[in-house]
Phi, psi and omega in degrees: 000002196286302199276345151301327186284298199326295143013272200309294193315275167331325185277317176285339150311334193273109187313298166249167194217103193257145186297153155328308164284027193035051176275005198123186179249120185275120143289091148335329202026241192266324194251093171306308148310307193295317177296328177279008175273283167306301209268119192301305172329273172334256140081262188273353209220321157256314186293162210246162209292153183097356169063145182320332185295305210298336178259327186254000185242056175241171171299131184248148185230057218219126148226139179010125141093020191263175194307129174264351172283059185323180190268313155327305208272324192292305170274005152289267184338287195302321171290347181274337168272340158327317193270319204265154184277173182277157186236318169216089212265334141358315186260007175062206193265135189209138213254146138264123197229142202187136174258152172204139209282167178210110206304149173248165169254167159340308186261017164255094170289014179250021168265061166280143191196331161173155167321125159079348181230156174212134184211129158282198188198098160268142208249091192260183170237094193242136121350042227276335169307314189271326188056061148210163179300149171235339182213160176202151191256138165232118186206174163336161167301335204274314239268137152295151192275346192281342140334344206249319173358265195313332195283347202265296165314124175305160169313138176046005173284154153272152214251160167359279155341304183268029161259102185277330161339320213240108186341163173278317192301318188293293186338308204272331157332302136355261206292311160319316203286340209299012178284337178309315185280318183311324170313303200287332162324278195321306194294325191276336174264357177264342197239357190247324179057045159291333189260354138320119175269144138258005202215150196237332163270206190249013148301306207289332272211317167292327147344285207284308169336312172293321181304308202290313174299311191286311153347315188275314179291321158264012167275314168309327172288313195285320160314317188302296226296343197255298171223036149074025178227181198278134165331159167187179215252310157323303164316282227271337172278350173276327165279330177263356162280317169318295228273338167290286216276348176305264223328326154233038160284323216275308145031288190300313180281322167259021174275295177333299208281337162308310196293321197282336171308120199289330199269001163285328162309126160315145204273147196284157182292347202264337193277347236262124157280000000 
C-alpha cells in the first residue's frame, strides 16, 4: 500500500490540475474524486473512465528510474506509427536518445544534482522517422543516457555506430537530424509547460511526465488527421478555440433545455397553499 499512499498523496496535494490543453485550470483542492465526480468538466474531459481512485490510487510497482512506457503508451505510439508518415525512410528505423533537466525543489530529496541546487533529468526516446517520443526515464540529475540505451532501444535494433548499412553522408544526416529531440524538448516546455510540477515525488513526477508524453502524441495524430501537419503552436490554438466553443454550444443547450423544462418552473402564486 506505500505507492498507492504516495499517488494518493501527491495527487491531493496538488492545488491545480492543468488541463493539456491550457484551457485553464480545475482546482482540486483538497478532495480530488470529489471534483473529478462532481465538476460536469473535470468530469468529461479529464477523469479517466471508472473514476480516479480506481485508476491512479493504485499500487505502483515501478521502481526509481523504470521505464513509463506502460502497455496505454506502447499502443498509443504503434497507432501513431500506423498514421504519420516516415520522414526519412532512407535511414531505416532510428531512435534518438537524450536527457534534459528538470528544476527541482529542495524537499524532493532524490533530486540530487550539486549542493544547493536539486534537479530531476528525464532520459526520452524519440522516434525520429515518426518525430514522436517513445519512451522515458526518470532519475536523479546527476545520472546519464547511456544505461538507458539498450532499455531504450528494441530488441536487436542498432544503434547509430552500428549501422554498416548506411552510406557517411546518411551518418552525417543522421547525426544533423539529433536536433530534433532538442526541438522537442524545448517546444514541450514552453508551449505544454509540462515541467510546472505538481508532484513533488518521483511516482507523481513520473505521472505527469507521461501525461505530457502522451499528450504530445495525440496532438501529432490529430494534427496529420486534421490537416496534414506537423504539431505546431497555430494547431493546438485552433483546437482549444474548438473545444471552447463545443462548450458552449453544449453549456447553452442545456441552459435552454433547463428553461424550457416545466418542472424547473416556479409555481404561480395562487398554486401556492
Amino acid at each position: 500500500m506505500h505507492g498507492e499512499q504516495k499517488i494518493e498523496n501527491d495527487i491531493r496535494r496538488s492545488a491545480q490540475w492543468p488541463h493539456p490543453l491550457s484551457l485553464g485550470r480545475i482546482r482540486l483542492g483538497s478532495s480530488p474524486p470529489q471534483v473529478l465526480k462532481e465538476d460536469r468538466f473535470a468530469r468529461q474531459h479529464i477523469a479517466p473512465k471508472g473514476g480516479i481512485e480506481k485508476k491512479l490510487l493504485l499500487r505502483s510497482h515501478e521502481q526509481p528510474g523504470t521505464s513509463t512506457s506502460t502497455a496505454p503508451g506502447r499502443v498509443l505510439c504503434k497507432q501513431a506509427q500506423n498514421v504519420l508518415p516516415k520522414e526519412h525512410v532512407e535511414l531505416g528505423d532510428l531512435k534518438l536518445i537524450d536527457g534534459s533537466l528538470i528544476d527541482a525543489t529542495l524537499s524532493m530529496h532524490w533530486t540530487d544534482y550539486r549542493k544547493g541546487s536539486k534537479k530531476a533529468k528525464a532520459h526520452l526516446g524519440f522516434d525520429l522517422n515518426y518525430s514522436i517520443p517513445t519512451k522515458l526515464f526518470l532519475t536523479d540529475g546527476k545520472a546519464d543516457e547511456r544505461p538507458f540505451v539498450n532499455q531504450i532501444l528494441s530488441p536487436g535494433q542498432p544503434g547509430i555506430m552500428d549501422r554498416y548499412d548506411l552510406s557517411a553522408e546518411q551518418i552525417a544526416m543522421a547525426y544533423k537530424l539529433r536536433w530534433n529531440i532538442e526541438i522537442f524538448f524545448g517546444w514541450w516546455k514552453r508551449y505544454l509547460h509540462f515541467y510546472h510540477l505538481i508532484a513533488k515525488t518521483r511516482y507523481g513526477l513520473m505521472v505527469q511526465m507521461l501525461a505530457g508524453l502522451i499528450t504530445y502524441v495525440l496532438l501529432a495524430i490529430y494534427c496529420h488527421n486534421q490537416f496534414d501537419k506537423k504539431v505546431s503552436v497555430r494547431r493546438i490554438r485552433q483546437l482549444r478555440i474548438q473545444i471552447k466553443n463545443e462548450l458552449r454550444q453544449i453549456d447553452l443547450k442545456s441552459s435552454k433545455h433547463a428553461l424550457d423544462d416545466p418542472s424547473n418552473h416556479a409555481r404561480a402564486p395562487n398554486a401556492i397553499l
